[in-house]
MDAnalysis code that builds the backbone (N, CA, C; Angstrom):
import MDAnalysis as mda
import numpy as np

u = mda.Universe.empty(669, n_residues=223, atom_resindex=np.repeat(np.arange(223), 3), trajectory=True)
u.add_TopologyAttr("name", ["N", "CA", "C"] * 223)
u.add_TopologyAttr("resid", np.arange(1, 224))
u.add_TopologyAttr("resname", ["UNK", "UNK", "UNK", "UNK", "UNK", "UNK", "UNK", "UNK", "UNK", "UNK", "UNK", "UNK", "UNK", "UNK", "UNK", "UNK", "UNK", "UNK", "UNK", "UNK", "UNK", "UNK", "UNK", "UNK", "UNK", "UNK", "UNK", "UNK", "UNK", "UNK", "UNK", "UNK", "UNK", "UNK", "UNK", "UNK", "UNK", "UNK", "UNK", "UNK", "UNK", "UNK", "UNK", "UNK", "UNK", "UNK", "UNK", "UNK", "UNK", "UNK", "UNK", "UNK", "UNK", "UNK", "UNK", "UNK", "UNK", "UNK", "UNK", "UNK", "UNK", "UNK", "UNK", "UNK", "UNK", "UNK", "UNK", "UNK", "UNK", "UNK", "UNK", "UNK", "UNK", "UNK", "UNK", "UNK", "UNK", "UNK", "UNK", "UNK", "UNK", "UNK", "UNK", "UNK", "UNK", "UNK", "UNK", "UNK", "UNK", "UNK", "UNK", "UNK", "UNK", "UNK", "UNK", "UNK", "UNK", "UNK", "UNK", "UNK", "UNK", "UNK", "UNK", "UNK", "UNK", "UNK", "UNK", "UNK", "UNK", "UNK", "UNK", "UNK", "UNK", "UNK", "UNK", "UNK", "UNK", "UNK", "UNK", "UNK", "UNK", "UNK", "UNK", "UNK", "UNK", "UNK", "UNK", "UNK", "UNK", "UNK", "UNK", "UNK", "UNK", "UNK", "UNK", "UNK", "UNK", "UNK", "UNK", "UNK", "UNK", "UNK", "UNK", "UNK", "UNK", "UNK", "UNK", "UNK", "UNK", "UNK", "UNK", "UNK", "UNK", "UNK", "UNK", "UNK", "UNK", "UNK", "UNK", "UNK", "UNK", "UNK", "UNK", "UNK", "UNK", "UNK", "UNK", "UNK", "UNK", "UNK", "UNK", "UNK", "UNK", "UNK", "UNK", "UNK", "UNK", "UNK", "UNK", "UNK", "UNK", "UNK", "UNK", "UNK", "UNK", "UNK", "UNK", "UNK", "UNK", "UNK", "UNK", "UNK", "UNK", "UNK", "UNK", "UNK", "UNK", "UNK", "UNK", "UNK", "UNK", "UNK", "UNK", "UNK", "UNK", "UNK", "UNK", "UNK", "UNK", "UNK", "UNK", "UNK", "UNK", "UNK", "UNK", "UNK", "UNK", "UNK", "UNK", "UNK", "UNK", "UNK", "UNK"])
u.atoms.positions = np.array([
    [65.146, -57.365, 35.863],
    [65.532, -56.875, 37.180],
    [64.936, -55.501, 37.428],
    [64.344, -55.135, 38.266],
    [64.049, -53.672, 38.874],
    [64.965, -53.177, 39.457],
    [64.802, -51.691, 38.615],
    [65.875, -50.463, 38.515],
    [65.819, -50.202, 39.925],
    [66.972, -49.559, 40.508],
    [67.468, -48.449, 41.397],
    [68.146, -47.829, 41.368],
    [67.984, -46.204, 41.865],
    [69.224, -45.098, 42.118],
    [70.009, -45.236, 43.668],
    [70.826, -45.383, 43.699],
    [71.976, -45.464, 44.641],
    [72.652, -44.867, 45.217],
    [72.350, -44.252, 45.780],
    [73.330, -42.421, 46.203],
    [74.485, -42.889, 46.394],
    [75.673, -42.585, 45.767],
    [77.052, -43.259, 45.635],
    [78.086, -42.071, 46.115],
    [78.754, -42.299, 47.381],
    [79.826, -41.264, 47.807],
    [81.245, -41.680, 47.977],
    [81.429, -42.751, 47.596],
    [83.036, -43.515, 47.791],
    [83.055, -43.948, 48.986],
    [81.932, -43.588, 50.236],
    [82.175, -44.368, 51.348],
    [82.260, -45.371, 51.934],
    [82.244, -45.675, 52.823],
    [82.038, -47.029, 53.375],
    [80.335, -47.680, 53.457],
    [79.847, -46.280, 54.135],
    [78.226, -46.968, 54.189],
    [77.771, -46.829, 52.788],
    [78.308, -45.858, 51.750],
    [77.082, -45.986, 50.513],
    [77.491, -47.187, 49.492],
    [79.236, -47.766, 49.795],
    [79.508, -48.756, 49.182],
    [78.629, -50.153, 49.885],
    [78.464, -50.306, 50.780],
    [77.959, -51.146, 51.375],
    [76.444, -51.479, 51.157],
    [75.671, -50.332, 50.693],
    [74.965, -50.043, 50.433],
    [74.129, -50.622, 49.075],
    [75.235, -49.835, 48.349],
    [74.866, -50.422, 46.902],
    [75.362, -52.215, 46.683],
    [76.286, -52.334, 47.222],
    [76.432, -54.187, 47.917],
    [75.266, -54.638, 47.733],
    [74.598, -54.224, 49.377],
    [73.217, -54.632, 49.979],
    [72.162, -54.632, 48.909],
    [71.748, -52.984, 48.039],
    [70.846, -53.481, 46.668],
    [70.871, -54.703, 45.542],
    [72.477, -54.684, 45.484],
    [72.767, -55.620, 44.311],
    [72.661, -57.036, 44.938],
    [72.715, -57.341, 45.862],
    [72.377, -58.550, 46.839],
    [70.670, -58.792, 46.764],
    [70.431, -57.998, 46.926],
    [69.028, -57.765, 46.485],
    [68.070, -57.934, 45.452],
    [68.764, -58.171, 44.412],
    [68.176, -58.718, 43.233],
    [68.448, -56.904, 42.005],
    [68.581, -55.925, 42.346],
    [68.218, -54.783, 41.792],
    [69.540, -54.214, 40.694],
    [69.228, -53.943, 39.620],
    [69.702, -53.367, 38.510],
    [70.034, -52.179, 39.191],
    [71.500, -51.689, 39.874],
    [71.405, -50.405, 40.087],
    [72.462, -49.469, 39.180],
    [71.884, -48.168, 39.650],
    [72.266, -47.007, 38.527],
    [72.755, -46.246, 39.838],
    [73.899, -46.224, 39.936],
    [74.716, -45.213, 41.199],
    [74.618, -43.708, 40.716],
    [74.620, -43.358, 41.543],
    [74.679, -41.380, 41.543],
    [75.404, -40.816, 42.111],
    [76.510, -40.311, 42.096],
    [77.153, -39.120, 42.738],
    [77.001, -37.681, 42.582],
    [77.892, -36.923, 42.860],
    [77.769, -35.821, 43.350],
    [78.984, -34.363, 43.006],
    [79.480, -33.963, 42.314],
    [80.243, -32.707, 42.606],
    [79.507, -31.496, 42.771],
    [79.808, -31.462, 44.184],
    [78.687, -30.231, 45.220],
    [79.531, -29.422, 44.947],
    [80.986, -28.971, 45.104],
    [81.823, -27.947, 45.571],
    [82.877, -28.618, 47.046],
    [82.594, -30.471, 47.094],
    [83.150, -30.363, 48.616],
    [84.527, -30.495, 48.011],
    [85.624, -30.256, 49.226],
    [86.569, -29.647, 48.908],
    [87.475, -31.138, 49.029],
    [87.049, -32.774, 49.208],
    [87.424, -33.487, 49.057],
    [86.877, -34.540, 48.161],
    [87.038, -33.638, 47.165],
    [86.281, -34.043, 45.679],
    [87.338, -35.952, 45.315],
    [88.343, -36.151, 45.806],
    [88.552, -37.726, 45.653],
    [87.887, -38.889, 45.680],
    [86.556, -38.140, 46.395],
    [85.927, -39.209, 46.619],
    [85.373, -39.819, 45.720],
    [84.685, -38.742, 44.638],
    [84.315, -39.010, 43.225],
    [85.393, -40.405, 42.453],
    [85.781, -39.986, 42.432],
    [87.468, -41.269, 42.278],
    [86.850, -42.549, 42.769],
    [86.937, -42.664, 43.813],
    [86.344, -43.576, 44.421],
    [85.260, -44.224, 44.310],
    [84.071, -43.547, 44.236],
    [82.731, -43.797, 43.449],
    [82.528, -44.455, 42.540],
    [83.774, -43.752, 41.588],
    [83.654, -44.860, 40.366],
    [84.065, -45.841, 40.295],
    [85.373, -46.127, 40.778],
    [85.826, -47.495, 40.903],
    [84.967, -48.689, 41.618],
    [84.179, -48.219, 42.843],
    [83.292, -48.809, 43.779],
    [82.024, -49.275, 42.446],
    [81.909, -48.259, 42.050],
    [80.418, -48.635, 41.198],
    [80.910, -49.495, 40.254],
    [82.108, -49.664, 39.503],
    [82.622, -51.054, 38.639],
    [82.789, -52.452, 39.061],
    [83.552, -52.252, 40.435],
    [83.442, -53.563, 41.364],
    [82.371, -54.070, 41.854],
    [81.372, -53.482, 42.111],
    [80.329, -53.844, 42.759],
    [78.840, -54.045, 41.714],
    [79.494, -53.915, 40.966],
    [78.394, -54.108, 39.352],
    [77.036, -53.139, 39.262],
    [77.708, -52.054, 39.345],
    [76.421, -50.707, 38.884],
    [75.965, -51.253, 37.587],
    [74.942, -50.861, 37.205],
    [74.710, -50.783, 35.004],
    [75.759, -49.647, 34.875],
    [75.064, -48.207, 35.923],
    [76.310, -46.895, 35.466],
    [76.197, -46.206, 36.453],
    [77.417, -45.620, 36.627],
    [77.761, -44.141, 36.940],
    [77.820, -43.082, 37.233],
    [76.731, -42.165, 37.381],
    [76.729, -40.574, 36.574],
    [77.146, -39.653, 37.680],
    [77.826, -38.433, 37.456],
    [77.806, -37.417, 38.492],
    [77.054, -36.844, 38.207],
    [76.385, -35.829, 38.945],
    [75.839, -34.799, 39.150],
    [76.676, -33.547, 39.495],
    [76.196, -32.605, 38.519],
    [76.904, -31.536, 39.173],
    [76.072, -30.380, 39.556],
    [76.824, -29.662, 41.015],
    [75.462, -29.120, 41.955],
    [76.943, -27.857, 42.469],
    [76.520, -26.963, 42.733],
    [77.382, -26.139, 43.188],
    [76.816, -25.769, 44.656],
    [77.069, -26.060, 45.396],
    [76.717, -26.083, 47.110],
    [77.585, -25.065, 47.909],
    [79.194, -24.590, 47.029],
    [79.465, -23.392, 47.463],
    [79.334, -22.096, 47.472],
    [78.066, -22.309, 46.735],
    [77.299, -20.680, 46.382],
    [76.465, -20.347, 47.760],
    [76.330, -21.726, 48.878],
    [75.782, -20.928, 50.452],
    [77.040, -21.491, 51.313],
    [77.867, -22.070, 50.904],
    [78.582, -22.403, 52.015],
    [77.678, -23.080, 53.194],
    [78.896, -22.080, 54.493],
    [77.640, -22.960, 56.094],
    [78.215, -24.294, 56.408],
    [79.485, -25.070, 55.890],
    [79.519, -25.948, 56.227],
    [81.225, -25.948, 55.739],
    [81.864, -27.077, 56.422],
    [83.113, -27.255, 56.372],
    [83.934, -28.326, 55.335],
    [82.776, -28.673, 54.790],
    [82.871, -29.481, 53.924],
    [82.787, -28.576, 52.431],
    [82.136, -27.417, 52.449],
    [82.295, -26.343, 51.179],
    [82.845, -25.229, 51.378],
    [83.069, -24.737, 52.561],
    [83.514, -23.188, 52.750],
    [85.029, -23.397, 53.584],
    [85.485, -22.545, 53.563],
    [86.716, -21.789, 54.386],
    [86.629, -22.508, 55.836],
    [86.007, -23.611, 56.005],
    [86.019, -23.423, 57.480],
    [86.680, -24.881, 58.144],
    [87.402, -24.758, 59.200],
    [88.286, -26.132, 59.777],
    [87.194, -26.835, 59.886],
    [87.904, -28.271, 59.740],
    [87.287, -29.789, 60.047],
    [87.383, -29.720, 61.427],
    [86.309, -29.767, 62.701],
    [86.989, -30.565, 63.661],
    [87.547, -31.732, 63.515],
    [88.535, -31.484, 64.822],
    [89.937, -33.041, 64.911],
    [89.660, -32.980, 65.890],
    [89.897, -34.471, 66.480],
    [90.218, -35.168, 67.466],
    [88.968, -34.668, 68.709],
    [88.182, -35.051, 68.534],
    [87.099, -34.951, 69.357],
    [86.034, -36.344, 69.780],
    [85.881, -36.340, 71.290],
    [85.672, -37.642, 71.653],
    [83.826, -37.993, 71.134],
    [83.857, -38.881, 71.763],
    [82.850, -39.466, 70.904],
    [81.177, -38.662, 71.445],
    [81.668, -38.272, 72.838],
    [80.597, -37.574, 73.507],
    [80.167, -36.262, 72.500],
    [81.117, -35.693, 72.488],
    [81.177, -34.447, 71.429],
    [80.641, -34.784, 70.500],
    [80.932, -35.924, 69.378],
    [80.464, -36.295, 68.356],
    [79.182, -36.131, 68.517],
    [78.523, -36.882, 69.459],
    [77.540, -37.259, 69.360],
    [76.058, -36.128, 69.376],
    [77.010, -35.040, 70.321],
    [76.400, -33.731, 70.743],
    [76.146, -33.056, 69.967],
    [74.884, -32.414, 69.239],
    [74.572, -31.432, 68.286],
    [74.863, -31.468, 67.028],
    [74.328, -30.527, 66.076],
    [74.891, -30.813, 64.907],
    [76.471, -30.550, 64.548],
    [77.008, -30.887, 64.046],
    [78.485, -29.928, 63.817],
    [78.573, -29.508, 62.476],
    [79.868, -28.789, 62.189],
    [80.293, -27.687, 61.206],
    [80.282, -28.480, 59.989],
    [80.556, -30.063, 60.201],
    [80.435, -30.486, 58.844],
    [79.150, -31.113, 58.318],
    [78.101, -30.962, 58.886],
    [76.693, -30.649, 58.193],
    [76.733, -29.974, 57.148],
    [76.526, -30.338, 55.933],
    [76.164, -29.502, 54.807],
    [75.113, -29.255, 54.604],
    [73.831, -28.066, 54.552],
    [72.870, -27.543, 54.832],
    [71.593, -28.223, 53.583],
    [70.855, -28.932, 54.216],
    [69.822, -29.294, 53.013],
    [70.728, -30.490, 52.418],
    [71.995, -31.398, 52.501],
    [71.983, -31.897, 51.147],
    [71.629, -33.207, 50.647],
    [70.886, -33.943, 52.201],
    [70.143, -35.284, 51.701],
    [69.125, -34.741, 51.121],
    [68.896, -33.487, 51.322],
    [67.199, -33.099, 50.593],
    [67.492, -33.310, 49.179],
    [68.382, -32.305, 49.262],
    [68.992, -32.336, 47.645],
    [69.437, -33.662, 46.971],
    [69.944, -34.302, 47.356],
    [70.426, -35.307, 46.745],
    [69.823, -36.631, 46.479],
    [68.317, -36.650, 47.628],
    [67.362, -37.436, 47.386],
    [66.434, -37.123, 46.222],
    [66.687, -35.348, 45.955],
    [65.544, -34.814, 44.938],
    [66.123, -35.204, 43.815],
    [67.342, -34.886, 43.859],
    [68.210, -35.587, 42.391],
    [68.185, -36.954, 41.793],
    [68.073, -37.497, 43.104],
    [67.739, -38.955, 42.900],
    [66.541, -39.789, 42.029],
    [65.575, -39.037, 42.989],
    [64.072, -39.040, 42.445],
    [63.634, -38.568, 41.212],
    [64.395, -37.553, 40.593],
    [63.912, -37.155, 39.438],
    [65.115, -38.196, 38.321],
    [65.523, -38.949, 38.722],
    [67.053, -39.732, 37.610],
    [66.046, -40.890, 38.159],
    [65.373, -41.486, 38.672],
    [64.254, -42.686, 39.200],
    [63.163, -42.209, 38.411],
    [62.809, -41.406, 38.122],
    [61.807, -41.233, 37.749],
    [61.690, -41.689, 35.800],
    [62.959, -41.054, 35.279],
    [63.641, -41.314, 33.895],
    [63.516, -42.207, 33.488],
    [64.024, -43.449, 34.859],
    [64.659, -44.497, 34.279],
    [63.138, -45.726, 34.553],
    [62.329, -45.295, 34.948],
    [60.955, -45.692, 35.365],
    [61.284, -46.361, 36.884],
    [61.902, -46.192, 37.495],
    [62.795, -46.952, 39.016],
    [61.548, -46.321, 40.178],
    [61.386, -47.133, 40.942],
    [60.005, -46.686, 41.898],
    [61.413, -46.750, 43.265],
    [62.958, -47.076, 43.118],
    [63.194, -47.727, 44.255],
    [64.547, -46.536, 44.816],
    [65.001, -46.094, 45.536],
    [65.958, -45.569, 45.811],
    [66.547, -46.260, 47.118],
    [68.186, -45.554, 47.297],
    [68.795, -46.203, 48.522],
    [69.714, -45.327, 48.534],
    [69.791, -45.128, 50.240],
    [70.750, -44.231, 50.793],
    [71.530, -44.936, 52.185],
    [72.469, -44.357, 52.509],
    [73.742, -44.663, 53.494],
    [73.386, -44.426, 54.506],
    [72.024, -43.876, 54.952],
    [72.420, -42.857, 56.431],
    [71.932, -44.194, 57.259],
    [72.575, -43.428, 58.491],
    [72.452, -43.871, 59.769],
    [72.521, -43.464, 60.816],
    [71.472, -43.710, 62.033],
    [71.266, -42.784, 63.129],
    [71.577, -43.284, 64.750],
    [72.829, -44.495, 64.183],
    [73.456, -44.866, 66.178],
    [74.668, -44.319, 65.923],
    [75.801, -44.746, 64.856],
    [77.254, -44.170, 65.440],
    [77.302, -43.588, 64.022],
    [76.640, -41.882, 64.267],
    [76.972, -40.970, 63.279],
    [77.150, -39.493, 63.943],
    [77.193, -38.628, 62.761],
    [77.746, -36.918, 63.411],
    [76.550, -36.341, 63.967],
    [75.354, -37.017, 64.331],
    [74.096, -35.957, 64.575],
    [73.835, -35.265, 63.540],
    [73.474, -35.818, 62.131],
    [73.243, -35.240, 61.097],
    [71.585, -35.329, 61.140],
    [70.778, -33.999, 60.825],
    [69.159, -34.104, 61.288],
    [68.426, -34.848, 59.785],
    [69.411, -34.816, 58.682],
    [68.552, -35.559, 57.104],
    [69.339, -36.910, 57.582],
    [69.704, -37.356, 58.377],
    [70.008, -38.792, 58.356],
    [68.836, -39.926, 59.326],
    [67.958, -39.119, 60.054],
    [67.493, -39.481, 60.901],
    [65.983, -40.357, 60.435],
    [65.440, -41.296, 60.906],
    [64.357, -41.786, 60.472],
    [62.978, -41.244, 59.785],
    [63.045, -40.484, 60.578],
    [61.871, -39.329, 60.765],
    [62.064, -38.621, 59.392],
    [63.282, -37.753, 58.872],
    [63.106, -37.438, 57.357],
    [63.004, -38.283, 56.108],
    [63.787, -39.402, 56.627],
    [63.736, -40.446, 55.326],
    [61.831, -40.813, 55.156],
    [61.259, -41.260, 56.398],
    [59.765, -41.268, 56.345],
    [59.635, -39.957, 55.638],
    [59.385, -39.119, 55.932],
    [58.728, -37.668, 55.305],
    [59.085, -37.458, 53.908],
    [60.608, -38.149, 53.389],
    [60.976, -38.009, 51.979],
    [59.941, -38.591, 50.963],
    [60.039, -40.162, 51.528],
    [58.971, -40.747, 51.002],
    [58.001, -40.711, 50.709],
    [56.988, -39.969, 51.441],
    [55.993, -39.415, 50.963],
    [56.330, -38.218, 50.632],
    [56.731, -37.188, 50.329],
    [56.976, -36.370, 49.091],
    [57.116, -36.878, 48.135],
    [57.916, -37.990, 47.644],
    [57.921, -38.451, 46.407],
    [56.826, -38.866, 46.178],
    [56.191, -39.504, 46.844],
    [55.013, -40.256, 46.646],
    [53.747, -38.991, 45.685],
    [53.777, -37.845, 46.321],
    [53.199, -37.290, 46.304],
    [53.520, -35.782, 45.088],
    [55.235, -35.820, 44.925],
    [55.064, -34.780, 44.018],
    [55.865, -35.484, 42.578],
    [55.597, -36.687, 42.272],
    [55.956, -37.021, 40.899],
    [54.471, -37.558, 40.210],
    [55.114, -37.733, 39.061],
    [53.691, -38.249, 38.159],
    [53.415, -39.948, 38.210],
    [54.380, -40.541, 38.669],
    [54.413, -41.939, 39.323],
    [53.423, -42.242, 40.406],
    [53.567, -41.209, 41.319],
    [52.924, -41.636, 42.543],
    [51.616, -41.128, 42.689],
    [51.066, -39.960, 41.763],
    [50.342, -39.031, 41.104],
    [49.018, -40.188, 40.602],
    [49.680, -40.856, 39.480],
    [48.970, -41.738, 38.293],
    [48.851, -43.088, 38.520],
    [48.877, -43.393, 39.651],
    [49.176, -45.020, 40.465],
    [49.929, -45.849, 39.830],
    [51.060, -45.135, 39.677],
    [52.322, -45.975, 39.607],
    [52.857, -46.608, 40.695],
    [53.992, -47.936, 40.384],
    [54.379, -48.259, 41.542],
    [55.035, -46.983, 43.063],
    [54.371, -47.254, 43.698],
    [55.019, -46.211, 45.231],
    [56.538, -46.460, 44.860],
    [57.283, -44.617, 45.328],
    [58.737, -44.819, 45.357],
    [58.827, -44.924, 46.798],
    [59.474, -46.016, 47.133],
    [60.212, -46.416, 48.386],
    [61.718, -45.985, 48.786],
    [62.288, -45.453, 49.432],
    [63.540, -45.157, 50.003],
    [64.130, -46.599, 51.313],
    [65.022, -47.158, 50.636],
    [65.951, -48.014, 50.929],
    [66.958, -47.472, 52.008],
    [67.118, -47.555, 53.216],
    [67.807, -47.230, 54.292],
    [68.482, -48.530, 54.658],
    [69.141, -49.434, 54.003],
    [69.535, -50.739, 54.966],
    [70.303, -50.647, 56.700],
    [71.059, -49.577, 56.475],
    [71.517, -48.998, 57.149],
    [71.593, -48.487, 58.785],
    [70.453, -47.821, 58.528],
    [69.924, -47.318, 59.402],
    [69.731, -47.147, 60.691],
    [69.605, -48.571, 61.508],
    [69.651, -49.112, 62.805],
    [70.753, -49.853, 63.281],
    [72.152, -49.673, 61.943],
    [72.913, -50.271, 62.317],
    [74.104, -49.623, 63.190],
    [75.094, -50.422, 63.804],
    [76.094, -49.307, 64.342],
    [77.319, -49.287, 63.517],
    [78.548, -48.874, 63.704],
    [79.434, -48.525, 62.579],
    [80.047, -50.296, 62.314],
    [80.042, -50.718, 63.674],
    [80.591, -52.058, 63.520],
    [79.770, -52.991, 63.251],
    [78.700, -53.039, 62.495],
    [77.874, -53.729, 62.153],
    [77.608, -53.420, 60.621],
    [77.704, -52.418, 60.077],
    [78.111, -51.613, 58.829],
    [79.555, -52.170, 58.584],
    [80.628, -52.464, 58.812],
    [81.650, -52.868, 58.973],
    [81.530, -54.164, 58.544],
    [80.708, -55.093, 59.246],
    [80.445, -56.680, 59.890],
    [79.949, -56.985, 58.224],
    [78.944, -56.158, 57.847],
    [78.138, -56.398, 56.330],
    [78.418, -56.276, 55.127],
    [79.718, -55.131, 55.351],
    [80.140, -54.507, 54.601],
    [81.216, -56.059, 53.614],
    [81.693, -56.896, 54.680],
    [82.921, -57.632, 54.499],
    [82.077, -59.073, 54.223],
    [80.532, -59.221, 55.183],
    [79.659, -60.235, 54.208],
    [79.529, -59.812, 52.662],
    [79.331, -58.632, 52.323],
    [79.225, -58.521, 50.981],
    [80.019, -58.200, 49.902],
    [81.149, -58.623, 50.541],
    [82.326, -58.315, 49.582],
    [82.840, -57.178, 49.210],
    [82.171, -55.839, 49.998],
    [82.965, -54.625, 49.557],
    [84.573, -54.376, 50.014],
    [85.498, -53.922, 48.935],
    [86.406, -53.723, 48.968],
    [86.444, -52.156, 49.995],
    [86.530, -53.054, 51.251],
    [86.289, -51.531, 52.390],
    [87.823, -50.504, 52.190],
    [89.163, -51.199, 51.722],
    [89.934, -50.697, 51.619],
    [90.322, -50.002, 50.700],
    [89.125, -49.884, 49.751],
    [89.131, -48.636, 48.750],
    [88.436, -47.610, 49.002],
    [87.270, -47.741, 50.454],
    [86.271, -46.313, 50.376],
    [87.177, -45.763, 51.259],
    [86.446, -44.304, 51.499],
    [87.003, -42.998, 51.620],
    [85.814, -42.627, 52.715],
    [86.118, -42.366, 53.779],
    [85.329, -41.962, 55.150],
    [85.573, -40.518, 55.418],
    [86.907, -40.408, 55.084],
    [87.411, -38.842, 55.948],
    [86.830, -37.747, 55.184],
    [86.793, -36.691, 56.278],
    [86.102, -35.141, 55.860],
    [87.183, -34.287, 55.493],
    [88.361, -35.019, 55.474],
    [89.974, -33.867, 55.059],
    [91.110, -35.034, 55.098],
    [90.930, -35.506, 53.631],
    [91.930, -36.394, 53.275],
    [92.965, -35.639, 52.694],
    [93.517, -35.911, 52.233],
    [94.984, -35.507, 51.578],
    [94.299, -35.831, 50.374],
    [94.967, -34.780, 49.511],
    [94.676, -34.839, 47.799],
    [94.565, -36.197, 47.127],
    [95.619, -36.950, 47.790],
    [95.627, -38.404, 47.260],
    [94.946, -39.735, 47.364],
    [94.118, -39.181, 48.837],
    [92.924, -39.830, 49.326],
    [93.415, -40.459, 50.791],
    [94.391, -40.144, 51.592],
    [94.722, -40.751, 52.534],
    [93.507, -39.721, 53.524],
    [93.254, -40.837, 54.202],
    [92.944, -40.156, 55.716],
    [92.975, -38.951, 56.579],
    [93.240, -38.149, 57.330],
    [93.304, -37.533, 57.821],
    [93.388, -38.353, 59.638],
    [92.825, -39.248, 59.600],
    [92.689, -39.896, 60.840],
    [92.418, -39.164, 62.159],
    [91.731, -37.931, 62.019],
    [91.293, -37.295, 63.400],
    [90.328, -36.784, 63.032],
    [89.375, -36.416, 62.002],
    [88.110, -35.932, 61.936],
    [87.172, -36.736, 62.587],
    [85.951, -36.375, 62.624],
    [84.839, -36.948, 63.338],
    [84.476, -38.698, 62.652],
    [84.273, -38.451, 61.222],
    [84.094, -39.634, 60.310],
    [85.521, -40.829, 60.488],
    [86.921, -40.026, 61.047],
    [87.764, -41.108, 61.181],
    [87.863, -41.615, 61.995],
    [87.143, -40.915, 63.403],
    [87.036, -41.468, 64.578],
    [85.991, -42.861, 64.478],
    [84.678, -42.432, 63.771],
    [83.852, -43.088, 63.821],
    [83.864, -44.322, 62.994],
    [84.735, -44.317, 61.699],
    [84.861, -45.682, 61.360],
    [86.333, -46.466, 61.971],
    [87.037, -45.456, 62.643],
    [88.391, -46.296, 63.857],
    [87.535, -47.448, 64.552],
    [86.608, -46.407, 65.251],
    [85.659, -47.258, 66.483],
    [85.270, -48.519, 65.967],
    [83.735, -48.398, 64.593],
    [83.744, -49.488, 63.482],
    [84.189, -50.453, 63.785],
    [85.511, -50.996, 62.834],
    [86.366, -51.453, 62.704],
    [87.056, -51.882, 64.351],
    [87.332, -51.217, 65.265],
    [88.073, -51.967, 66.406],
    [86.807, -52.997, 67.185],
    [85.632, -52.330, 67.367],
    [84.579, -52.929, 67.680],
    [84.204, -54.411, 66.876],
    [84.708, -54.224, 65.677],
    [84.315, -55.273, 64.595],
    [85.243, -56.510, 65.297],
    [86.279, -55.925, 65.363],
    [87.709, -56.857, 65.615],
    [88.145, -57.282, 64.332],
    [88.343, -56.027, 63.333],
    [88.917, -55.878, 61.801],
    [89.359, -55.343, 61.709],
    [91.057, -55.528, 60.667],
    [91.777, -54.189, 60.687],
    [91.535, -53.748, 59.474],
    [91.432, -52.365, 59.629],
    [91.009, -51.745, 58.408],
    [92.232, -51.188, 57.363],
    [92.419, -51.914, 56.830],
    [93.320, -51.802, 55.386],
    [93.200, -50.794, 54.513],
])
């Protein structure tokens, strides 16, 4: 089977995600993350997702992201609540974390590179998301060729590393729709930007609005 890294966040789209690879025929190796975000449960989640869904393994990464702050997801700063979808959709917002698909694709690429893996896969998506600018088509293209271009793989005509977006063009209720073709246990991921310690919801951040919508659009109740 050919290897892949999996960017693994306990969510809904990266569980779905790694689904979609393993549907795929691909040996994957999930990756997470302890940045500094301040709803570190998700890690929790990650792992359990990566057992059910048949990772080979595991691994966190650990990255300290509150040494710049800039975002509401690492620093001192409120989650927006309850904001309509127009808003959402408008500009970047506070819970942008600065650089960290860069980062987390670079992390990726160099744990692909180890494992001899030409293949990576990520969650993002660019119809019903926060206006995040590393989620957008246009960088995932540009990632790709960086890798292409600054490892010894792509260097020495090794197989091209490709970036896996299944995602991408989908909307939340269609991410939703795939999520439940592929058997992910949607009622274990973790969407919200300010859950409760224990992993409940918050149900008014931007991410809870957006997988509410999901889900009602789907005509699924989300468990």
């Amino acid at each position: 089977m050919r290897r892949a890294v999996v960017l693994l966040s306990g969510g809904l789209d990266s569980a779905t995600v790694l689904a979609w690879m393993r549907r795929e025929g691909f040996a994957c190796h999930a990756l997470s993350f302890r940045y500094g975000q301040r709803h570190s449960v998700e890690l929790a989640r990650a792992k359990e997702l990566a057992g059910v869904l048949g990772a080979v393994e595991h691994r966190v990464a650990e990255i300290d992201l509150r040494a710049f702050g800039g975002s509401a997801l690492t620093a001192d700063i409120a989650v927006p609540k309850d904001r309509d979808e127009s808003a959402i959709a408008r500009g970047v917002p506070v819970t942008y974390v600065p650089a960290r698909n860069t980062i987390f694709l670079a992390f990726a690429l160099a744990y692909a590179e180890t494992l001899g893996a030409s293949d990576i896969a990520i969650g993002v998506n660019a119809i019903d998301y926060s206006g995040y600018p590393d989620c957008r088509p246009e960088f995932i293209a540009a990632f790709e060729r960086l890798a292409n271009l600054a490892t010894r793989a792509g260097t020495e005509g090794g197989s091209p590393f490709r970036i896996h977006t299944p995602l991408q063009e989908l909307s939340k209720a269609g991410i939703v729709r795939l999520a439940l073709e592929l058997g992910v246990p949607v009622g274990r991921t973790l969407s919200c930007y300010d859950p409760s310690p224990d992993g409940a919801p918050c149900a008014h951040c931007d991410a809870c609005i957006l997988r509410r919508k999901g889900f009602a659009e789907a005509r699924v109740e989300d468990r």
